[in-house]
C-alpha positions, -999 to +999 in steps of 0.1 A: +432+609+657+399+599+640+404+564+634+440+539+635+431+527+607+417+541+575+409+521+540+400+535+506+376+520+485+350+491+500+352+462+470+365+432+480+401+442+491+384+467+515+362+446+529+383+417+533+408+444+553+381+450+573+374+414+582+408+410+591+412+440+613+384+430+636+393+392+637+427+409+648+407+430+677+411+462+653+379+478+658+387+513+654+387+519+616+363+532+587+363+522+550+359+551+527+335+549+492+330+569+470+302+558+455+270+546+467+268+514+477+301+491+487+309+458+458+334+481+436+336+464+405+309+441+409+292+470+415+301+493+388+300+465+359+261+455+351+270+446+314+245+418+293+270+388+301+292+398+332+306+367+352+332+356+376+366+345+348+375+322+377+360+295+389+334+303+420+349+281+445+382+297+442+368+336+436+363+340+471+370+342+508+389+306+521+369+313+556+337+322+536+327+300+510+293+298+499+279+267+490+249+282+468+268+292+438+242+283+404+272+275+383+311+268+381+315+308+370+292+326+393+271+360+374+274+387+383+248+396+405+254+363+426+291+379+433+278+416+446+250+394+467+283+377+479+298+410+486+269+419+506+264+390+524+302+393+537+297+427+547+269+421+568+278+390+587+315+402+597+300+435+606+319+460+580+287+478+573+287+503+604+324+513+594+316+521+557+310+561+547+294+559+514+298+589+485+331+598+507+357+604+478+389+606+488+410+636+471+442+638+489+465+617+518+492+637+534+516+617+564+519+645+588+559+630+602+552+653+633+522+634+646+531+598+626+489+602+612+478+605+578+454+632+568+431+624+544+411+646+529+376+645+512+355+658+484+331+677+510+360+696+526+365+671+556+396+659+569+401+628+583+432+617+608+445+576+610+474+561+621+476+535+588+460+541+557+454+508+538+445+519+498+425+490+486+411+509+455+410+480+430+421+480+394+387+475+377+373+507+388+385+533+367+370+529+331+401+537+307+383+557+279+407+557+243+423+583+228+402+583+195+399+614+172+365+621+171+347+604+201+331+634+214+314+640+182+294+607+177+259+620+178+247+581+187+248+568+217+283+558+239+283+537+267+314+521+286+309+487+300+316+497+332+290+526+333+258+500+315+231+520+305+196+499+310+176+523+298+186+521+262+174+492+241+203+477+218+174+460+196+175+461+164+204+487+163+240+486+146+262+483+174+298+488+172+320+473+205+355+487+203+380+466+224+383+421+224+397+421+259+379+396+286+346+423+292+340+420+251+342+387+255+313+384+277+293+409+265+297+403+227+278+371+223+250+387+244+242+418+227+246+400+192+217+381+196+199+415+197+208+439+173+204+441+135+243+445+131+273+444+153+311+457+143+340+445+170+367+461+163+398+443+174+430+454+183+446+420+199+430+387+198+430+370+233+437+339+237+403+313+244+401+285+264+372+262+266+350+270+296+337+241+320+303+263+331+278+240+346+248+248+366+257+238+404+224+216+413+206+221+443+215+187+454+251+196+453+248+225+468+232+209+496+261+188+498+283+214+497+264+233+531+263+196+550+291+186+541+316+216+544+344+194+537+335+184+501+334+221+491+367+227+502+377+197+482+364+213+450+378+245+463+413+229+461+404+212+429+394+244+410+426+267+430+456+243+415+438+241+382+446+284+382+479+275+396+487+254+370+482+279+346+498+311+369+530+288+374+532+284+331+527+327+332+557+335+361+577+303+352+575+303+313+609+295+306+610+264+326+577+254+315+569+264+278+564+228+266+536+229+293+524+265+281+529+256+239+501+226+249+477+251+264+482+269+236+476+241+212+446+236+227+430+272+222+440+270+189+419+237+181+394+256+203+390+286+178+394+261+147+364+243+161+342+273+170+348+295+140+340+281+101+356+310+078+393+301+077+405+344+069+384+352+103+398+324+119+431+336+111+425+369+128+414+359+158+445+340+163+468+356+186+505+363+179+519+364+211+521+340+241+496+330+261+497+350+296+512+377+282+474+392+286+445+380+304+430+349+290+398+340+290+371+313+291+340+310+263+327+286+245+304+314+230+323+342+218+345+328+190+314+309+172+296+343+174+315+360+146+295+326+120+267+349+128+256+368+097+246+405+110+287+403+131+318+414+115+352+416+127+370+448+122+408+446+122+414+479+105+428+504+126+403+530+134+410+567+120+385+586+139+352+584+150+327+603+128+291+614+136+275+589+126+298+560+131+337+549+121+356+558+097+387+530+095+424+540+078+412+520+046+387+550+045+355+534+047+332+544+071+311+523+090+277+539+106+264+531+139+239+535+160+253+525+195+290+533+201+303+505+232+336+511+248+349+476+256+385+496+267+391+479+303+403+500+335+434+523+345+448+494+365+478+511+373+462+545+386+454+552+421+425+579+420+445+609+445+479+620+455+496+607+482+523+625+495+543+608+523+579+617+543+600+648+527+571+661+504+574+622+484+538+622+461+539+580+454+525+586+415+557+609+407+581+587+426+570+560+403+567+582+368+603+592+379+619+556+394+596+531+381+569+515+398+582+498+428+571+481+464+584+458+492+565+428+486+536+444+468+526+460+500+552+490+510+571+520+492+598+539+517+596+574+528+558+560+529+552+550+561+520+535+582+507+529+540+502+494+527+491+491+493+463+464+481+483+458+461+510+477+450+536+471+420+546+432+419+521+429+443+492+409+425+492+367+426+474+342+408+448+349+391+420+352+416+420+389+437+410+369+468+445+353+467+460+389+465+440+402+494+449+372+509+479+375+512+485+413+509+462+420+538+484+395+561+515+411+556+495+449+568+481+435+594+514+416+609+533+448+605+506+470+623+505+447+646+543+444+654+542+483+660+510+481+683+531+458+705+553+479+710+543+507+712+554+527+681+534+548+660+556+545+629+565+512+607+582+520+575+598+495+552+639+497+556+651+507+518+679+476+520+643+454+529+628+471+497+653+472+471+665+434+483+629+426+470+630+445+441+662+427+428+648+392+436+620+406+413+645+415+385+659+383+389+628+366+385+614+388+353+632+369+328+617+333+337+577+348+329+562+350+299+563+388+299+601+386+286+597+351+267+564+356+250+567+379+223+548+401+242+554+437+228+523+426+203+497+417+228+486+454+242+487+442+276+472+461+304+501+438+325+526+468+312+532+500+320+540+531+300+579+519+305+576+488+293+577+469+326+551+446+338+544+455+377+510+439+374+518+402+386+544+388+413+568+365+396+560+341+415+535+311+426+503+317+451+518+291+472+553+306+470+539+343+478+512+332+500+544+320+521+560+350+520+535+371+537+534+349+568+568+348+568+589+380+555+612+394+584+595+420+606+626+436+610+626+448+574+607+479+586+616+505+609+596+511+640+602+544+655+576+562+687 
């Protein structure tokens, strides 16, 4: 055996796995990444705009906070700093193998290891394999007609080019999600012309951005206590609106005010009352990310932006051609298209020849508490299907790297190699989450019109846990060890 324990991917998930593990005594365990440099998506998105959707305070480790954060929704940069900082004073670094892509995992049931298997041709041997791959990772490119023959140039968020000056060009951004809505206000100040072309309006709420001053950051260092108040402060103000998303039904009066006040939001930001009417969404709010600006709606009274609603036909050589038959030429083609969230980058095959990807196409995407699948064993998932909570990912790894860790250590003591999630424990969960499904706004907000990356390709939404941080957070210090089996 290499290593008990091996991660995938060295983001935030990984290295907060990490952390864990060798608070726990866990020192025998290596985080594999495939790319350069550990961060994941902080490190992989460099786009004019990027920033933290969630207040600092609350985007980030409860044992870690930094008091130094310039404003309420850290850039950026100051969040892959963060990463770095983390990985260096908890000691991840020496476990990390940079460019190590992982293309296979196979659970050997003779020897109770995984092998996983590399780009370069190596083979590596653990007792758990933890994937903590991330959902922002994998750029989702569209399905257009035409998109390999634009002669311009294409760039995906996620994959910024620096080298290539937007000035004075006309600049088309296909996609309105929460990366367009950061990026759009910051390129239009730059070229001669800019065409978004929207699918789905998201919904806007007013953003509360200020710059953190250095005397209140010096409070916050001194004084750790009054950071942890603002930590709580900003936390229940998410969990206010995560409780309106997984309890809709019960709270809709709570969710239709929210609502009412995007909607004065965009009245107050936008002049021309048909573009207004555009960027209105039709569905209910949560049923996609929302997001916070108070500069992207006004940036569509600028005179060299237009908003495209027309569905696009094809892509031509020169630019777009939409199904009204005009075409529209560009110069700089931006894919604003979001991630694969669902995907996880290699097969893993586990007890009985099981690959996890077809056991889903086939039975729906499925887990015990976010975490487990059966006829997986020694695999936890960061996180898996219902898995995710809130709407911060250090709440998620939170909470899904404390339910790992207790079950690997329950087989540690004693003294069995193999923990695997009992199918009564499993489908028990899975029916308290089809019980829950009908109280979110994914079955009460007339969400079949919001092109939700919260869905699947069968309709279900295995994105979010239907239920409260507090409530899951709970859970996974909690849930019966005896719902897995340990055998030797």
């Amino acid at each position: 055996m290499d290593h008990e324990v091996i991660i995938v991917g060295a983001g935030f998930a990984g290295i907060g796995a990490g952390i864990a593990l060798k608070r726990a005594g866990i020192e025998d365990f290596v985080l594999l990444e495939r790319a350069g440099d550990i961060g994941g998506t902080w490190r992989d998105n460099s786009y004019p705009g990027l920033a933290v959707d969630i207040p600092s305070p609350t985007y980030s480790f409860a044992f870690e906070p930094r008091p130094t954060w310039s404003r309420m929704y850290a850039r950026g940069p100051e969040i892959k700093s963060y990463a770095d900082h983390c990985a260096s004073k908890y000691g991840i670094r020496p476990h990390v193998r940079l460019n190590s892509t992982v293309t296979g995992a196979r659970f050997a049931e003779d020897e109770d290891l995984w092998h996983v298997e590399l780009a370069d041709g190596a083979t590596l041997t653990g007792r758990y394999l933890l994937s903590c791959q991330g959902a922002l990772t994998t750029p989702s490119v569209p399905e257009i007609e035409g998109l390999d023959d634009f002669t311009g140039h294409t760039v995906h968020t996620a994959r910024w080019d620096h080298d290539h000056d937007l000035k004075g060009e006309r600049v088309a951004v296909i996609g309105t999600g929460a990366t367009a809505l950061q990026l759009i206000p910051e390129i239009a100040k730059d070229v001669a012309h800019l065409d978004v072309y929207q699918r789905t309006p998201i919904w806007v709420y007013p953003k509360v951005d200020p710059r953190i001053p250095r005397p209140v950051q010096e409070l916050f260092r001194r004084v750790p206590a009054t950071q942890r108040a603002m930590r709580l402060f900003t936390t229940t103000a998410v969990e206010v609106l995560v409780t309106g998303v997984v309890h809709h039904r019960q709270f809709a009066p709570m969710v239709r005010r929210v609502e009412k006040r995007c909607l004065r939001h965009l009245k107050k930001q936008v002049k021309d009352p048909l573009v207004r009417e555009e960027l209105t969404p039709r569905y209910g709010f949560g049923c996609k990310r929302p997001s916070f600006s108070n500069d992207y709606l006004r940036t569509f009274n600028r005179a060299n932006v237009a908003l495209r609603t027309e569905p696009i036909e094809r892509i031509t050589k020169t630019g777009i051609r939409t199904k009204d038959g005009r075409e529209h030429e560009i110069d700089t083609l931006i894919l604003a298209t979001g991630f694969k969230v669902f995907d996880i980058s290699f097969p893993i095959v586990g007890r009985e020849g099981t690959e996890l990807t077809e056991f889903w196409r086939a039975e729906r995407r499925q887990s015990y508490e976010g975490a487990s699948v059966p006829r997986f064993p020694n695999l936890f998932l960061v996180p898996g299907p219902y898995g995710n909570i809130g709407l911060s990912w250090f709440q998620m790894i939170d909470a899904q790297i404390r339910h790992a860790l207790r079950v690997i250590t329950e087989t540690r003591r004693r003294g069995a190699t193999r923990a695997e999630v009992r199918p009564q424990a499993h489908d028990r969960y899975m029916s308290w989450v089809t019980r829950r499904m009908p109280d979110t706004v994914f079955l009460n907000g007339n969400c079949a019109t919001a092109n939700s990356y919260y869905f699947d390709e069968h309709g279900d939404a295995p994105w979010q846990r239907p239920s409260t941080v507090i409530a899951a957070r709970r859970r996974s210090r909690t849930f019966p060890l005896e719902d897995y089996e340990y055998t030797a």
